[in-house]
C-alpha positions as a Markdown table, in Angstrom:
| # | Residue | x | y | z |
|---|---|---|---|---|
| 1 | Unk | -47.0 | 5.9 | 49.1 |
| 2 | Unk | -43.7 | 4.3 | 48.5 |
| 3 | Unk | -42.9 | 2.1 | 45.1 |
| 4 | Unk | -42.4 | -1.5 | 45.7 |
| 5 | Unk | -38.7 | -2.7 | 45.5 |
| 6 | Unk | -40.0 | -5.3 | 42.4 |
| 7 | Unk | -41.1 | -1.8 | 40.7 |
| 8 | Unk | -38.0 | 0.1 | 41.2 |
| 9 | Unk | -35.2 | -2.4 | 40.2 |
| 10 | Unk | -34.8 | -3.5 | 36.3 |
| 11 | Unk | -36.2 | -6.8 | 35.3 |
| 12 | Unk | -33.2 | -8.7 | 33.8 |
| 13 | Unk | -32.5 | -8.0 | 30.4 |
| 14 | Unk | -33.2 | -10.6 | 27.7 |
| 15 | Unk | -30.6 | -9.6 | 25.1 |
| 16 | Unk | -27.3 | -9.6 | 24.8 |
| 17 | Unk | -25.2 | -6.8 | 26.1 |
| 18 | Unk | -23.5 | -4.8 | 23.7 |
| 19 | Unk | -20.1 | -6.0 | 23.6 |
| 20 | Unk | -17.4 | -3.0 | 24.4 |
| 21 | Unk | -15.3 | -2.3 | 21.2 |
| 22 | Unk | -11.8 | -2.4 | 22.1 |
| 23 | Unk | -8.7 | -0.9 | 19.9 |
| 24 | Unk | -5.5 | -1.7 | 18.9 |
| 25 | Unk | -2.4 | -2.6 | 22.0 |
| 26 | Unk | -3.0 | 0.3 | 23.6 |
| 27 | Unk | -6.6 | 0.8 | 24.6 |
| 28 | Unk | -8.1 | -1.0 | 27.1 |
| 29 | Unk | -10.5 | -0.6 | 30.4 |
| 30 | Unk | -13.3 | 1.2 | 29.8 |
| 31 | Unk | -15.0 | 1.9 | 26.5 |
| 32 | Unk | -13.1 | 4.3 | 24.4 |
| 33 | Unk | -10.5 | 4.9 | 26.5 |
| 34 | Unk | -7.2 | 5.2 | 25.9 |
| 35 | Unk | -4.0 | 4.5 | 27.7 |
| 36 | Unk | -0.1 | 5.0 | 26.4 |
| 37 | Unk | 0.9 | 2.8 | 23.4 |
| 38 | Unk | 3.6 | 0.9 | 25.0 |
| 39 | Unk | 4.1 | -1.4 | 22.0 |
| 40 | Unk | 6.4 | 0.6 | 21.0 |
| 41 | Unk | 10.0 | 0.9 | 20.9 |
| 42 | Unk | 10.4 | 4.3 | 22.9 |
| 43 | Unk | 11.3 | 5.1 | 25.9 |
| 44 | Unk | 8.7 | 4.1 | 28.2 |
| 45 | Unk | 10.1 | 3.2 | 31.8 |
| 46 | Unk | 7.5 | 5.9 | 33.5 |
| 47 | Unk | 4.7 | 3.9 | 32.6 |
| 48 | Unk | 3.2 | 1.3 | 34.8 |
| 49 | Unk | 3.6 | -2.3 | 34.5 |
| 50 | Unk | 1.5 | -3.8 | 31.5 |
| 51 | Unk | -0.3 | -5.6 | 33.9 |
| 52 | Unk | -1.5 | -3.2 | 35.3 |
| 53 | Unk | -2.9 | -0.5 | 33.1 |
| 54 | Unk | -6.6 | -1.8 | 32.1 |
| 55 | Unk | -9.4 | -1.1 | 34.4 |
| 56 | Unk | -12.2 | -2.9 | 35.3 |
| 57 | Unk | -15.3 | -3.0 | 33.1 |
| 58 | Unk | -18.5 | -2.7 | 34.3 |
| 59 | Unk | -21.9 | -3.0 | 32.3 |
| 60 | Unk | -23.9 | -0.3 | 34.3 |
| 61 | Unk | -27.8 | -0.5 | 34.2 |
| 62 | Unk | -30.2 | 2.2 | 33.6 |
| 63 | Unk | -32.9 | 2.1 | 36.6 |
| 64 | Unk | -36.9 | 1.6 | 35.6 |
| 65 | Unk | -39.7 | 2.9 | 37.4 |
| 66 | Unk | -42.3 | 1.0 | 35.7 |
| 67 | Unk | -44.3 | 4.1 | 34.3 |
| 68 | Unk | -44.5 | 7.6 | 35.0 |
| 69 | Unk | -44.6 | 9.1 | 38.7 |
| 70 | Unk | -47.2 | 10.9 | 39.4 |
| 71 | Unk | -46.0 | 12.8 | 42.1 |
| 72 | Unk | -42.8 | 12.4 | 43.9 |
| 73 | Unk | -43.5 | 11.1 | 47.3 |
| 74 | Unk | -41.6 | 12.1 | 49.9 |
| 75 | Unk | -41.1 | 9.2 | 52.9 |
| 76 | Unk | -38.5 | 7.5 | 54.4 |
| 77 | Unk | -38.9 | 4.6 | 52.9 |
| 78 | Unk | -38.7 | 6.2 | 49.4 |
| 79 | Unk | -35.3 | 7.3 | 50.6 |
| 80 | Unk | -34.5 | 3.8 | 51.9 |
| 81 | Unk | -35.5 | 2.1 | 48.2 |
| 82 | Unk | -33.4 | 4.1 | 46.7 |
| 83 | Unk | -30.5 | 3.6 | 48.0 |
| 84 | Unk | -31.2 | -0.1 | 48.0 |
| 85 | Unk | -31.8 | 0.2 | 44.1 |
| 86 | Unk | -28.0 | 2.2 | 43.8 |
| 87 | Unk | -26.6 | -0.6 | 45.8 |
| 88 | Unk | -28.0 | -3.4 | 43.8 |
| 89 | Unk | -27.5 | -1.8 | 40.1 |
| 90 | Unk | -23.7 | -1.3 | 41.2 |
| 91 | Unk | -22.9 | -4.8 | 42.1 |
| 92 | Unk | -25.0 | -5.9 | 39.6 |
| 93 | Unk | -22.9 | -3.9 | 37.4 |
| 94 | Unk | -19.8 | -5.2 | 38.2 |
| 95 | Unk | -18.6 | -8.0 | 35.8 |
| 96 | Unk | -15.5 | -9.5 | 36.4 |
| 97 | Unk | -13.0 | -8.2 | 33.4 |
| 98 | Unk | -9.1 | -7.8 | 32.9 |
| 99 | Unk | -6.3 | -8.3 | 30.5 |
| 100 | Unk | -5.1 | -11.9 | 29.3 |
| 101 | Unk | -1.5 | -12.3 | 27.6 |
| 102 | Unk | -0.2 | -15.3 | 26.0 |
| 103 | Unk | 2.2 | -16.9 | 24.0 |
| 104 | Unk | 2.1 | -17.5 | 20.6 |
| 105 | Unk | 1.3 | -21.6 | 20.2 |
| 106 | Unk | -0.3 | -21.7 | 23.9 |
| 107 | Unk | -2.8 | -23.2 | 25.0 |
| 108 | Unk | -5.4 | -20.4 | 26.6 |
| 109 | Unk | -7.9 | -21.1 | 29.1 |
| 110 | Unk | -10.8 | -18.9 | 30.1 |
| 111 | Unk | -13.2 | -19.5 | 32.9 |
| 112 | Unk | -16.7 | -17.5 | 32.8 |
| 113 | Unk | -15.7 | -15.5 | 35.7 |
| 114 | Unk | -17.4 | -17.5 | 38.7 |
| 115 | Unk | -19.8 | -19.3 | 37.2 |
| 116 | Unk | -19.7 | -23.0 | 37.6 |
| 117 | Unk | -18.1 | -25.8 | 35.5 |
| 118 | Unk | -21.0 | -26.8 | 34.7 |
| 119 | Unk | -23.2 | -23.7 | 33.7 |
| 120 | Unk | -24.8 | -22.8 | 30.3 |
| 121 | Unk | -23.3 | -19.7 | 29.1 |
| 122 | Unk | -21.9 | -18.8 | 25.2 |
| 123 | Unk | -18.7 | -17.2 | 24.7 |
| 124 | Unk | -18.0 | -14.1 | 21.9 |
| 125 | Unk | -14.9 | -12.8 | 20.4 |
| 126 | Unk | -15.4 | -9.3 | 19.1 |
| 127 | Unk | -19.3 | -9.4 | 19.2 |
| 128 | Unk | -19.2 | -12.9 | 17.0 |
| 129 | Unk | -20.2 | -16.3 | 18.8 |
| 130 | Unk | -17.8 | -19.2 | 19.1 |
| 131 | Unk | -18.7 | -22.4 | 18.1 |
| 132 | Unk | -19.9 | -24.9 | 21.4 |
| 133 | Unk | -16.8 | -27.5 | 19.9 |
| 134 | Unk | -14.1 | -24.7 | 21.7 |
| 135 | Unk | -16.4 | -25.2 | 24.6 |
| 136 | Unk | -15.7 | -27.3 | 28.0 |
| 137 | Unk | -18.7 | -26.8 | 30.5 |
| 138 | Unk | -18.0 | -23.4 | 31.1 |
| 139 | Unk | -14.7 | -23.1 | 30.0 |
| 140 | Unk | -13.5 | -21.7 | 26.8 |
| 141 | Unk | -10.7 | -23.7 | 25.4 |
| 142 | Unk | -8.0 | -22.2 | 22.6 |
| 143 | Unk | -5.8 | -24.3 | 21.1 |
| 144 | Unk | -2.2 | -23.4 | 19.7 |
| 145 | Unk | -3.2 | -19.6 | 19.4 |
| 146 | Unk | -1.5 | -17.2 | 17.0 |
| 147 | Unk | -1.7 | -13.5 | 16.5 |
| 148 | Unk | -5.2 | -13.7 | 15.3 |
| 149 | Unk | -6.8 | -15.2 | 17.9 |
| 150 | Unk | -6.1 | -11.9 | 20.3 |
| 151 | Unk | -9.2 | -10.0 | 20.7 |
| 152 | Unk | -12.5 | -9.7 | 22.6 |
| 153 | Unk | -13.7 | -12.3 | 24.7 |
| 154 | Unk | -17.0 | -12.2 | 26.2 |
| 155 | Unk | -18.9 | -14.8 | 28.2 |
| 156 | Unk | -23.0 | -15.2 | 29.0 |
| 157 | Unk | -25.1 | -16.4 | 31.3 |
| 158 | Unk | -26.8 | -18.8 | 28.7 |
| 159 | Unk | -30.5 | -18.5 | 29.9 |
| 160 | Unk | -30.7 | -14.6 | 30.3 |
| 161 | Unk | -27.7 | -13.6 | 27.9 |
| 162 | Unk | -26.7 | -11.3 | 30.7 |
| 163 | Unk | -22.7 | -10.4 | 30.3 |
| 164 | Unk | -21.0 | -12.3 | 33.0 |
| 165 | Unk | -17.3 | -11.7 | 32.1 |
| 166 | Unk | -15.1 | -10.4 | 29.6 |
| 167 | Unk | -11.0 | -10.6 | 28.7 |
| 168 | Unk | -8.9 | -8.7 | 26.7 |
| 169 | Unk | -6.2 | -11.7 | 25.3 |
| 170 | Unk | -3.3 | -10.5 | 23.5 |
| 171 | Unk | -1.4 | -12.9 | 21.8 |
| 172 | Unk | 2.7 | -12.3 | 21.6 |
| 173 | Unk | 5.8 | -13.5 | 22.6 |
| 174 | Unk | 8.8 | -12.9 | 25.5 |
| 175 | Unk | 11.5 | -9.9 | 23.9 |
| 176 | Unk | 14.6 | -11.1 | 22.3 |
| 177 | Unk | 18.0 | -9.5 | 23.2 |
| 178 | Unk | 17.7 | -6.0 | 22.4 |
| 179 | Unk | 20.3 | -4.2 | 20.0 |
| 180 | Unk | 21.9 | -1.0 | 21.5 |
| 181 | Unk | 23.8 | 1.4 | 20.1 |
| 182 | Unk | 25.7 | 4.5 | 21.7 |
| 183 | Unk | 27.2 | 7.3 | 20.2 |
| 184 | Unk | 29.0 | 11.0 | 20.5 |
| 185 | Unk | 28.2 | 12.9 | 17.6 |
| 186 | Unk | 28.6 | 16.2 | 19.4 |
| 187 | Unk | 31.9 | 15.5 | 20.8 |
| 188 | Unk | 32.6 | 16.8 | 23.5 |
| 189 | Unk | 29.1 | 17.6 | 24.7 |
| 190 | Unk | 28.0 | 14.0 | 25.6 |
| 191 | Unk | 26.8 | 10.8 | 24.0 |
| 192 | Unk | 23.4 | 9.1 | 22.7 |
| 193 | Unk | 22.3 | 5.7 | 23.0 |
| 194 | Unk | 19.5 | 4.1 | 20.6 |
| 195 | Unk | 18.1 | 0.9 | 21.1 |
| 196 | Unk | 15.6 | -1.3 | 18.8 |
| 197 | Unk | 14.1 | -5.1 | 19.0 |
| 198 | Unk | 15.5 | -7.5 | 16.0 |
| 199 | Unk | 11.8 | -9.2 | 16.2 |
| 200 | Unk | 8.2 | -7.6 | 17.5 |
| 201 | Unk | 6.4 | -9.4 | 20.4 |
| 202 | Unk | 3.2 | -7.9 | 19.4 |
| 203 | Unk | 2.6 | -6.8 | 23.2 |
| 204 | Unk | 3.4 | -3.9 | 25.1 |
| 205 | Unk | 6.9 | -3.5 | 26.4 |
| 206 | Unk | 8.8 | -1.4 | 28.7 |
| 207 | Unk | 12.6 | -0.6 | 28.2 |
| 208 | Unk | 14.5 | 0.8 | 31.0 |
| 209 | Unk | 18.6 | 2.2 | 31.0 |
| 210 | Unk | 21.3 | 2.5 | 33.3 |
| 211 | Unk | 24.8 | 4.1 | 32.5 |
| 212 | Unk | 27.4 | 3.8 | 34.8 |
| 213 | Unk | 30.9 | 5.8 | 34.3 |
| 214 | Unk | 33.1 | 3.9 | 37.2 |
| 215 | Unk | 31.0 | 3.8 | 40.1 |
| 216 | Unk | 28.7 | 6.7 | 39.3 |
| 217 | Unk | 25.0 | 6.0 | 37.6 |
| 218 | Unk | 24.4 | 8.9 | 35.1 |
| 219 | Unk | 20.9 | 10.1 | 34.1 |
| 220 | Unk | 20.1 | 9.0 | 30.5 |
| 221 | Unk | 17.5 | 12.0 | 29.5 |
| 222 | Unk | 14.7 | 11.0 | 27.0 |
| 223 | Unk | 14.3 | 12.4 | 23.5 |
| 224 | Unk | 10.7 | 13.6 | 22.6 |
| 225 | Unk | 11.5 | 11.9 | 19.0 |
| 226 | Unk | 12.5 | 9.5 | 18.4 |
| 227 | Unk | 11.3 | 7.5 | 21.6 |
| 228 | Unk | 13.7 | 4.9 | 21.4 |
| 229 | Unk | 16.9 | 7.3 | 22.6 |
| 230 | Unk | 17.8 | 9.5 | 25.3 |
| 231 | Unk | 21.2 | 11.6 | 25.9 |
| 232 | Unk | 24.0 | 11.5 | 28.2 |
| 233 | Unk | 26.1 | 14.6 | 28.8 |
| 234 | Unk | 30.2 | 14.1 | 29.6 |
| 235 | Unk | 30.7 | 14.9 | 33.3 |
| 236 | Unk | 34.3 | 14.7 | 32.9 |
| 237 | Unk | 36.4 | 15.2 | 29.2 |
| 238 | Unk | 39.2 | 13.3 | 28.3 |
| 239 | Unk | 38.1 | 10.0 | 30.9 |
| 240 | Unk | 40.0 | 7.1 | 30.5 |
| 241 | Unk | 37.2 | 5.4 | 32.8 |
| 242 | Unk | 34.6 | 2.8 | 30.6 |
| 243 | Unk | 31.1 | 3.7 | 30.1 |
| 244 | Unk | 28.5 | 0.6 | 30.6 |
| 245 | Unk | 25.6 | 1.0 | 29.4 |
| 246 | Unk | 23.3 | -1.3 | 30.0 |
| 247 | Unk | 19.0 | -1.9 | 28.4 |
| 248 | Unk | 16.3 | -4.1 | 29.7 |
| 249 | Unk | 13.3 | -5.1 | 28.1 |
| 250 | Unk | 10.5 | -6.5 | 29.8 |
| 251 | Unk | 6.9 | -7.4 | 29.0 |
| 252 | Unk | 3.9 | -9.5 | 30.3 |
| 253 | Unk | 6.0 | -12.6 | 29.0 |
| 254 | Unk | 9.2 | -12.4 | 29.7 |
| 255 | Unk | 12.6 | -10.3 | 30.3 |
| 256 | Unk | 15.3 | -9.4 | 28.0 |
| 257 | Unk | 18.8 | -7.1 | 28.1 |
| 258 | Unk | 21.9 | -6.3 | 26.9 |
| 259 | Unk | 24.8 | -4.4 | 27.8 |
| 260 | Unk | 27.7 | -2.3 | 26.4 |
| 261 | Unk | 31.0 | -1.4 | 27.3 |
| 262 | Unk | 33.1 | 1.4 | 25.9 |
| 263 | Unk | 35.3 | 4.7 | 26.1 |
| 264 | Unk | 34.5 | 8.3 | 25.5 |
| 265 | Unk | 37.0 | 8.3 | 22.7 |
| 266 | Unk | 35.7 | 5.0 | 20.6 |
| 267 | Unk | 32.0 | 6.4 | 20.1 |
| 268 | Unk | 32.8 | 9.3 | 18.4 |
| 269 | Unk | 31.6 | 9.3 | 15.3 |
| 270 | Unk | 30.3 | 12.8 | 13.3 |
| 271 | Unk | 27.4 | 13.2 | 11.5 |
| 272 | Unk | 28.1 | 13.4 | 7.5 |
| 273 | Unk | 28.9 | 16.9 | 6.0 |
| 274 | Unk | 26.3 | 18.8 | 4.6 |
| 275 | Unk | 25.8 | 21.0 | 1.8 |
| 276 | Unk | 27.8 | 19.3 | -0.8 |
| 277 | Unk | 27.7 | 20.8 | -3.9 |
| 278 | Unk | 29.2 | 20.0 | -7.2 |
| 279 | Unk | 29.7 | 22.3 | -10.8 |
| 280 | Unk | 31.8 | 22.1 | -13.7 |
| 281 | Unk | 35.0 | 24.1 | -14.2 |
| 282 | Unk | 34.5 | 26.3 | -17.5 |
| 283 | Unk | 36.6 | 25.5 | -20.2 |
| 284 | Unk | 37.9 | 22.8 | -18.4 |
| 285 | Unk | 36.6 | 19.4 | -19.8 |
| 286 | Unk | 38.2 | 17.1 | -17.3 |
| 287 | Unk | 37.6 | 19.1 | -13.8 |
| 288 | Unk | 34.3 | 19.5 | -10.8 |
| 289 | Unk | 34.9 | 21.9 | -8.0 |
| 290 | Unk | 33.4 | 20.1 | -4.9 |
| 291 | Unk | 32.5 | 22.1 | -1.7 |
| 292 | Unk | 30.6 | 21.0 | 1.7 |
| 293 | Unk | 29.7 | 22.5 | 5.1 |
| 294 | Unk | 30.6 | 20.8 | 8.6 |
| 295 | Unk | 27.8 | 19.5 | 10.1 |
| 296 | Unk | 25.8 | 21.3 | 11.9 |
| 297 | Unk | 25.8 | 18.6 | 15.0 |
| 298 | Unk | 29.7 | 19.3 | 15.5 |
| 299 | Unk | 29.6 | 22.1 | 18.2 |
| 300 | Unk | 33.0 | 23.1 | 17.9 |
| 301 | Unk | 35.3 | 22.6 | 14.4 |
| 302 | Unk | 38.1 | 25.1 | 15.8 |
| 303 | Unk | 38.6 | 23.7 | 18.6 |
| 304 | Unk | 37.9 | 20.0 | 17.2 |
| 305 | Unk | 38.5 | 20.1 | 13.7 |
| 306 | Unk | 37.3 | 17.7 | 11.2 |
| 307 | Unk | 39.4 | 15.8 | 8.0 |
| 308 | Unk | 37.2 | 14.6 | 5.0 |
| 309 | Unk | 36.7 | 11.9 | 3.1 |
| 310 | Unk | 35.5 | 12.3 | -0.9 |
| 311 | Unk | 34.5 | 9.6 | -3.4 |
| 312 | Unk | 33.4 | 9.7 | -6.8 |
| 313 | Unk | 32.8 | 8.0 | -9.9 |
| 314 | Unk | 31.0 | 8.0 | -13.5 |
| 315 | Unk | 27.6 | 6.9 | -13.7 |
| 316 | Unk | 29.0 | 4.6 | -16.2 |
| 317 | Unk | 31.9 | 2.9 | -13.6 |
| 318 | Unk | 31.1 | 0.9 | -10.7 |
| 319 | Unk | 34.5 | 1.8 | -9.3 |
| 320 | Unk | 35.0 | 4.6 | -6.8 |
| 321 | Unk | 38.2 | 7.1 | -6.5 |
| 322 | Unk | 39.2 | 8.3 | -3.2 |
| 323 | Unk | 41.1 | 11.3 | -2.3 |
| 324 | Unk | 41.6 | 12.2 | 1.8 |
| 325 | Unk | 41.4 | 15.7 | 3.1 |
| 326 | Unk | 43.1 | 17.0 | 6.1 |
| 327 | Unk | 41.7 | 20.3 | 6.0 |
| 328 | Unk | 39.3 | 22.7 | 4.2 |
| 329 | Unk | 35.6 | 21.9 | 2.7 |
| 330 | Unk | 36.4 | 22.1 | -1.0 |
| 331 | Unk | 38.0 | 19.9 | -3.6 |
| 332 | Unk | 38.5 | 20.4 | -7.1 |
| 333 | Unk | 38.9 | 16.5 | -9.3 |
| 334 | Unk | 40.9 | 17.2 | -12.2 |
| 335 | Unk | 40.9 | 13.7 | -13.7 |
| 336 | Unk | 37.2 | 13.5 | -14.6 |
| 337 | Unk | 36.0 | 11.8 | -17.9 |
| 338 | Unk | 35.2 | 15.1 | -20.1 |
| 339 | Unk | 31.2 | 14.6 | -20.8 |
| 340 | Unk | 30.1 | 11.9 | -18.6 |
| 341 | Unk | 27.8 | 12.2 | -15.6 |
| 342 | Unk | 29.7 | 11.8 | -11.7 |
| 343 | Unk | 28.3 | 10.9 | -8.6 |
| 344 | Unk | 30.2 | 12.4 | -5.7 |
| 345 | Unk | 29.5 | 12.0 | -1.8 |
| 346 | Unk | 31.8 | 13.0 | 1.5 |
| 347 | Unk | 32.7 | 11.5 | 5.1 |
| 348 | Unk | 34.0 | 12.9 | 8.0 |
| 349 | Unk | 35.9 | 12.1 | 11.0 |
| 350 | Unk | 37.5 | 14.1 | 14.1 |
| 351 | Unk | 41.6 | 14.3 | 13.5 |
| 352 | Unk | 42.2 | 12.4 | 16.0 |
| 353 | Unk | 40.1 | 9.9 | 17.7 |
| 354 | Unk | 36.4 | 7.7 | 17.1 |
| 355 | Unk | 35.5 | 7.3 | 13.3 |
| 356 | Unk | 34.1 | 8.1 | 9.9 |
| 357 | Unk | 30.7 | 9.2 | 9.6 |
| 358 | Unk | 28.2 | 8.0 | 7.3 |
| 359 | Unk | 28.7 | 8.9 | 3.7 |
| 360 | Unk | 27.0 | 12.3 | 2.9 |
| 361 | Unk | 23.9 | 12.6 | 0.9 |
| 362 | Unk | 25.0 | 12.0 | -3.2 |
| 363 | Unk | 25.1 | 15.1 | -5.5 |
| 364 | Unk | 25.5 | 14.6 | -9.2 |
| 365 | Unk | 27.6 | 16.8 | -12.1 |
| 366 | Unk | 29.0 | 16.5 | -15.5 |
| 367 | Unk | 32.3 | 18.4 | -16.3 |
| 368 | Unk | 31.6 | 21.5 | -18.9 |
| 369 | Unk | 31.8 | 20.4 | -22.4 |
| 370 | Unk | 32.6 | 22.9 | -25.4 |
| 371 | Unk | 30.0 | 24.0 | -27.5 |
| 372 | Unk | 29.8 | 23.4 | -31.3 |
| 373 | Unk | 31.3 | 26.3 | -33.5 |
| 374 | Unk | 28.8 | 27.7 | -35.6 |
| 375 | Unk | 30.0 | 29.1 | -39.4 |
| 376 | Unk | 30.9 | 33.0 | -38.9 |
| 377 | Unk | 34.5 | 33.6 | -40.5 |
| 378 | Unk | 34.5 | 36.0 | -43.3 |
| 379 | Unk | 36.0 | 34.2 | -45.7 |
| 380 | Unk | 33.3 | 31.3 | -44.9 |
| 381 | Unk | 30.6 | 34.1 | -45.6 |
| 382 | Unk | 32.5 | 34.9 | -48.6 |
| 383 | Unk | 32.1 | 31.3 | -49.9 |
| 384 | Unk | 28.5 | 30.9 | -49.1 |
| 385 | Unk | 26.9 | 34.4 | -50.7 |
| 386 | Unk | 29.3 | 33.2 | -54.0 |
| 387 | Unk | 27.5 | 29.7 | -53.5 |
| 388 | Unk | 24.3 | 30.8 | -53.2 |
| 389 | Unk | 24.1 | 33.3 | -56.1 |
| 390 | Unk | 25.6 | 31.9 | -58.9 |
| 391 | Unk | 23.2 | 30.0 | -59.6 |
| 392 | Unk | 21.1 | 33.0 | -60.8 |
| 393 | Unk | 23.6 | 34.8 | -62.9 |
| 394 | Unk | 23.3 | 35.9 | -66.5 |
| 395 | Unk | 25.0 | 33.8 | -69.1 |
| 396 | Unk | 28.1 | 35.2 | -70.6 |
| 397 | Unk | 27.2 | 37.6 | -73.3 |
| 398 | Unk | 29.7 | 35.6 | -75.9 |
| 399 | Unk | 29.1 | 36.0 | -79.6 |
| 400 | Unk | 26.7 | 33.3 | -81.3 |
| 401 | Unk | 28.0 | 33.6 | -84.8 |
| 402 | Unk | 31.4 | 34.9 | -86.2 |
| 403 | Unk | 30.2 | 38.0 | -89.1 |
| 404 | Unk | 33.4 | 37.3 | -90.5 |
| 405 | Unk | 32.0 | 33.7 | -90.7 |
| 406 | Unk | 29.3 | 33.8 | -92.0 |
| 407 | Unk | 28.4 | 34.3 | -95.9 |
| 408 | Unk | 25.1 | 35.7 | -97.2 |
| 409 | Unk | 22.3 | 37.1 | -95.7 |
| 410 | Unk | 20.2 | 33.6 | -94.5 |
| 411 | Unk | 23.6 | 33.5 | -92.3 |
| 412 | Unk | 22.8 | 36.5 | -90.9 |
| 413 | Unk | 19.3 | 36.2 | -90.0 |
| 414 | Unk | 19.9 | 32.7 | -88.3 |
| 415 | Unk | 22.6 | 34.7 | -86.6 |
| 416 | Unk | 20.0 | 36.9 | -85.2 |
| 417 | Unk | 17.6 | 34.8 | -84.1 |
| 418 | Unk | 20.5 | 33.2 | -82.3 |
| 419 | Unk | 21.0 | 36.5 | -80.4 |
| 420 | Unk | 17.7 | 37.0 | -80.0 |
| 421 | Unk | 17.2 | 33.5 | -77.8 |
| 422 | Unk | 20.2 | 34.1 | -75.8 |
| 423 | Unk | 18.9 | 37.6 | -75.1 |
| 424 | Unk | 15.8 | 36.1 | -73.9 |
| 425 | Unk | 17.1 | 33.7 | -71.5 |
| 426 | Unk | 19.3 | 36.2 | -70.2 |
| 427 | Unk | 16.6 | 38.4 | -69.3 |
| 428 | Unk | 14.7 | 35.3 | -67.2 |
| 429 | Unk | 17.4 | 34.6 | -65.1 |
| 430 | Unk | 18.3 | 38.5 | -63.8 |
């Protein structure tokens, strides 16, 4: 005996479905999963159009049997129910549901999928209902929307509260004119180009590059960081043919580019030196031996050799001094303030052609300074043991009293007790 097709397919539900938590730009489609960020400013022209990278949602249903079977029944028409039941629970299923991107200050629209005008239904944004005053029939209505408002949005079937459609909205705006930047700091292995926005649209967006030398498009190869650059290499050295470059930016709202024009020669631009170190001369109060590397990006200094910029100044000075190198990675300063604290930093720049790189990282030093002298000549030593014990020396043993001086013998005996004292005193300070 078969089940009845009442029996077999769910009664419909009386709560609210749970609404699908979505992530930052980024995810979208199905719960949880994820797609490439294409916010971002790397290279991203692989990817498919924003438009089209979030999947339909569905809201499947479990199936209920109404109790516990017995004994499976093997029949035809069991067979036949069943498959009726599959069929039914995957259009059921199958809620309309897709990506929404707007301006910033819009006006947004959103129907409840095909129900009518007219229909009861309640609207969520991020699993929190929105008040009936956004409301028109059916329609949700958003007025002047910012960045906020992008999240969510779920419509029901206001009777049952069964989940009758659901939008992703992302608020953002159309790209501005993208910077770009190219340049060789390998010379002559190639060039770089790096591009940014000036402004975010808060949206994904999708960057694309095309270099032509002459009438030949070159392949631009991406960088795996950072993803907002990619490499050219020269096909020819010493061209006097232009470069153009050019970037477009596109997202759901809108289109952007820009383009740049250029030589081999006028990009070239080294990275700063590295290593710099600076140390005080000794015994000289007034010099700093500086020394550097080339950098490590410059694939050939014999062959294309670098000259050197150096700048310094006391801590104490906003003024900088410059001295110009045309060869060699050392420098000694001779004209330093003796005892004060310098900040030193390099450039450098191919001999002949592009220009300076970016100042080096800054190094600090102080010139040497001369120790005090300490006390240690003899005569010093002399002074100081004569100093130090006079002040316990004897008395000198001078006569008290004059015998030829003194008459009678009351003179003497004062003249002995005189001695005596003296004798005493003596003996306390040896």
């Amino acid at each position: 005996m078969c089940w009845s097709l009442k029996e077999l397919i769910a009664p419909e539900p009386v709560q609210k479905q749970p609404v699908v938590a979505w992530g930052s730009a980024g995810s979208g489609g199905k719960e949880g999963a994820k797609i490439p960020d294409l916010s971002s400013e790397g290279w991203s022209s692989s990817q498919k159009n924003p438009l089209d990278v979030y999947e339909n949602l569905g809201t499947p249903q479990g199936l209920w049997t109404g109790g516990e079977m017995a004994n499976p029944v093997p029949s035809a028409c069991c067979v036949v129910l069943a498959a009726v039941v599959v069929v039914y629970a995957q259009r059921h299923s199958q809620q309309d549901s897709h990506t929404q991107y707007e301006r910033v200050g819009a006006d947004v629209t959103m129907k409840c999928g095909s129900m009518d005008w007219d229909a009861a239904v309640t609207w969520t944004v991020n699993g929190t209902d929105i008040d009936e005053s956004h409301l028109n029939g059916s329609y949700l209505i958003l007025k002047n929307v910012d960045l906020s408002q992008s999240g969510q949005y779920a419509c029901y079937e206001g009777s049952s509260w069964h989940l009758k459609y659901q939008t992703a909205l992302k608020v953002g705006t159309p790209p501005r004119e993208p910077v770009l930047m190219c340049r060789s700091n390998n010379y002559p292995k190639g060039f770089y180009c790096s591009w940014h926005l000036p402004t975010p649209t808060y949206i994904p967006n999708i960057f694309n590059i095309s270099v032509i030398h002459g009438t030949k498009e070159m392949v631009c190869e991406k960088d795996a960081v950072p993803k907002n650059r990619c490499h050219i290499r020269y096909l020819q050295l010493f061209s006097t043919v232009k470069y153009k470059v050019t970037l477009t930016v596109t997202n759901a709202l809108g289109k952007n580019y820009t383009t740049v024009t250029f030589d081999e020669f006028a990009i070239v631009k080294p990275d700063p030196p590295e290593s710099v170190v600076a140390k005080p001369v000794p015994n000289n109060p007034r010099r700093l031996e500086v020394s550097w590397q080339n950098p490590s990006s410059w694939p050939d200094p014999e062959s294309f050799p670098l000259k050197f910029f150096l700048r310094y100044r006391p801590l104490i000075l906003d003024q900088w001094q410059h001295v110009e190198l045309s060869d060699g990675t050392s420098h000694t300063i001779t004209d330093a303030y003796a005892g004060k604290e310098y900040i030193i930093q390099v450039a450098a720049k191919d001999n002949d052609i592009g220009t300076w790189s970016d100042w080096s990282v800054a190094v600090h030093a102080t010139p040497w300074t001369e120790e005090p002298k300490h006390l240690t000549t003899e005569a010093q030593i002399t002074e100081t043991t004569s100093a130090s014990t006079s002040s316990f020396m004897a008395p000198p043993t001078t006569k008290i009293c004059d015998k030829g001086a003194v008459v009678g013998s009351g003179a003497v005996a004062v003249c002995w007790t005189a001695g005596l004292v003296v004798a005493a005193y003596s003996v306390l300070f040896i």
